[in-house]
C-alpha positions in Angstrom: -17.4 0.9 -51.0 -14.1 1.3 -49.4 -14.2 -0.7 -46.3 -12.1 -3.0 -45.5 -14.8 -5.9 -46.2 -14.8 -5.0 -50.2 -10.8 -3.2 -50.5 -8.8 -5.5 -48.0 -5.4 -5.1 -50.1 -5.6 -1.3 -49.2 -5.1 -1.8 -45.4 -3.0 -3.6 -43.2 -2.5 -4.3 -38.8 -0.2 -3.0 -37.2 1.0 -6.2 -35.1 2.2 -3.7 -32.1 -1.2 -2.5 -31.1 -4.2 -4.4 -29.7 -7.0 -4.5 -32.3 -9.7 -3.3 -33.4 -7.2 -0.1 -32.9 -4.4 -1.3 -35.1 -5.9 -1.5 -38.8 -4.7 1.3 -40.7 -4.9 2.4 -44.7 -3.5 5.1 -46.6 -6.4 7.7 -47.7 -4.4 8.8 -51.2 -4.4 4.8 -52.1 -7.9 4.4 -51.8 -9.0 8.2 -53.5 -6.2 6.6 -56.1 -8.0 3.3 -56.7 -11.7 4.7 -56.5 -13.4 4.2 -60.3 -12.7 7.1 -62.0 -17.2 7.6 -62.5 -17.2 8.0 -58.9 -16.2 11.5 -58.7 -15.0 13.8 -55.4 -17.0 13.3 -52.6 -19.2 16.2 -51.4 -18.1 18.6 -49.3 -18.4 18.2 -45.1 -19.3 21.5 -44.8 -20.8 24.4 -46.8 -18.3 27.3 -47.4 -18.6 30.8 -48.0 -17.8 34.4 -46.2 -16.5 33.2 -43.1 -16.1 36.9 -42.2 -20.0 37.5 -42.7 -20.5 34.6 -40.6 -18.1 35.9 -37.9 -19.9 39.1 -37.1 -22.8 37.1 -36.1 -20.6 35.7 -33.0 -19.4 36.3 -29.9 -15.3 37.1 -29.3 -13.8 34.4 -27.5 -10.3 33.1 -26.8 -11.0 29.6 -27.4 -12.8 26.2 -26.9 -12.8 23.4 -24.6 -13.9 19.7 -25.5 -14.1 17.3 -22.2 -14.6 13.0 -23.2 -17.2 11.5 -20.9 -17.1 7.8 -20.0 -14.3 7.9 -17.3 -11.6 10.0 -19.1 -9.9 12.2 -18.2 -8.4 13.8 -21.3 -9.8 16.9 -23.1 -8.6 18.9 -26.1 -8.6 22.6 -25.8 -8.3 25.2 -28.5 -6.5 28.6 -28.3 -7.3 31.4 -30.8 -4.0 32.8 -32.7 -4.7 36.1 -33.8 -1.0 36.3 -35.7 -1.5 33.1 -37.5 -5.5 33.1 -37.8 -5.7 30.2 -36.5 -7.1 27.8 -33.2 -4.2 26.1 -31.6 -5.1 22.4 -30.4 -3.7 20.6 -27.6 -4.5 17.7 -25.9 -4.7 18.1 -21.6 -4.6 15.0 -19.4 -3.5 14.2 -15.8 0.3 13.6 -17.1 0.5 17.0 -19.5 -0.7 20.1 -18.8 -1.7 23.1 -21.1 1.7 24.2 -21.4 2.8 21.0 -22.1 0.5 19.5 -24.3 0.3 21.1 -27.6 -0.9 18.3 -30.2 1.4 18.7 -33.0 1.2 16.4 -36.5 4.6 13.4 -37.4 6.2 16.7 -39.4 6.4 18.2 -35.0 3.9 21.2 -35.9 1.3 22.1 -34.2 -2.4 21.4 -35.0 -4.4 24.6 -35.9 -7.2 24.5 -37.9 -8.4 27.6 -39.4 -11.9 26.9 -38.6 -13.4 24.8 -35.6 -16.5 23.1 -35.6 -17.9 21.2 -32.6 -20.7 19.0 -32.7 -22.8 17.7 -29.9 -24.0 14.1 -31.3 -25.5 10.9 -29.4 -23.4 8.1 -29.0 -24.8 4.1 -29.3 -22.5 0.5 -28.9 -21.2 0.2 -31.9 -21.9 -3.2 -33.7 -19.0 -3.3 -34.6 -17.4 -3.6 -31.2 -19.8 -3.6 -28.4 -16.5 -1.8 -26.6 -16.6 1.1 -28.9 -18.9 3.5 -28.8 -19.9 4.7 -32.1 -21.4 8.3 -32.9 -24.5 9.0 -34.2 -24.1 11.4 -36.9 -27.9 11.4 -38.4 -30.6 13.8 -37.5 -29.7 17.5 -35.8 -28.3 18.6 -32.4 -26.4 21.5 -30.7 -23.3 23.0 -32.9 -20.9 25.6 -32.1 -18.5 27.5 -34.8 -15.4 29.5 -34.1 -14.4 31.6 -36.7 -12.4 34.3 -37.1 -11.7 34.1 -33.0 -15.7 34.0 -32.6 -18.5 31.6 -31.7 -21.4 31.3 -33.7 -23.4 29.0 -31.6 -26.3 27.3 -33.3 -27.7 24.0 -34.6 -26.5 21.2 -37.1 -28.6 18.4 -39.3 -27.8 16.0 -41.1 -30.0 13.2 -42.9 -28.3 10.6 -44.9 -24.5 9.7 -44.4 -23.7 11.2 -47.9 -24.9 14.3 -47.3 -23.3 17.6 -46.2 -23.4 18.7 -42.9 -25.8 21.8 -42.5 -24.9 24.4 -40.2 -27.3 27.2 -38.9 -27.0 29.7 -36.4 -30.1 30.4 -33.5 -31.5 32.9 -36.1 -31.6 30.2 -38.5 -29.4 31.6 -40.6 -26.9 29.3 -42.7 -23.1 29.1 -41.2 -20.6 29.0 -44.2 -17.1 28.2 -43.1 
């Protein structure tokens, strides 16, 4: 368990920022401080032939994500052909498309070699009745760009542990 309940000296609040939005902790302490039986964690995804899986889709030049509940922000994704890559930037009323490229604290851009959007359920989190939380368990819609395709198909999940399984309408298993 790495929450903050059982590892409180590995995080900290950032006093400039309103909570619950200001406690932060640095992932290479915790991996450093995890008992050595524990082992990696599984992987998110299954990987494979990512070119196998990209014949099965359709060419596209990129995907749009829109966030319901009143906003008005969405993050877009641009395939690069030169670097391989899907270029991410974050569009709202203040910054458009050509102004909005999400870039990392180095000032590079964000561009993931794969993409992998999942349509999940969200519940009040109990938490923080404020927050929404997702709900990762069971299966739903997915969509895969690789290789500057879509694969479009389903994902399932049944314990938090697990990996994520990916399949395409055929049924077929989508390897990143």
């Amino acid at each position: 368990d790495s929450s903050h309940d059982a590892r409180k000296e590995h995080y900290w609040r950032d006093r400039s920022r309103r909570g619950p939005h200001n406690l932060f902790t640095d992932t290479t302490d915790l991996i450093d401080s995890a008992p050595p039986e524990m082992g990696p964690p599984l992987p998110l995804f299954r990987y494979g032939d990512s070119a196998a899986v990209a014949a099965r889709g359709q060419a596209t030049p990129g995907a749009w994500v829109g966030f319901s509940g009143g906003s008005t922000v969405s993050a877009e994704y641009a395939w690069d052909s030169r670097s391989r890559s899907w270029r991410r930037f974050q569009v709202d009323r203040l910054h458009p498309l050509d102004e909005s490229a999400h870039v990392d604290s180095n000032g590079l851009q964000i561009a993931p070699t794969n993409l992998v959007i999942l349509e999940v359920d969200y519940r009040r989190s109990p938490a923080d009745s404020r927050s929404p939380e997702a709900v990762s368990l069971g299966s739903g819609r997915a969509q895969v760009f690789v290789e500057g395709r879509l694969v479009a198909g389903t994902w399932n999940r049944e314990r938090h542990s697990d990996t994520w399984g990916l399949r395409d309408e055929a049924g077929k298993p989508i390897l990143l």
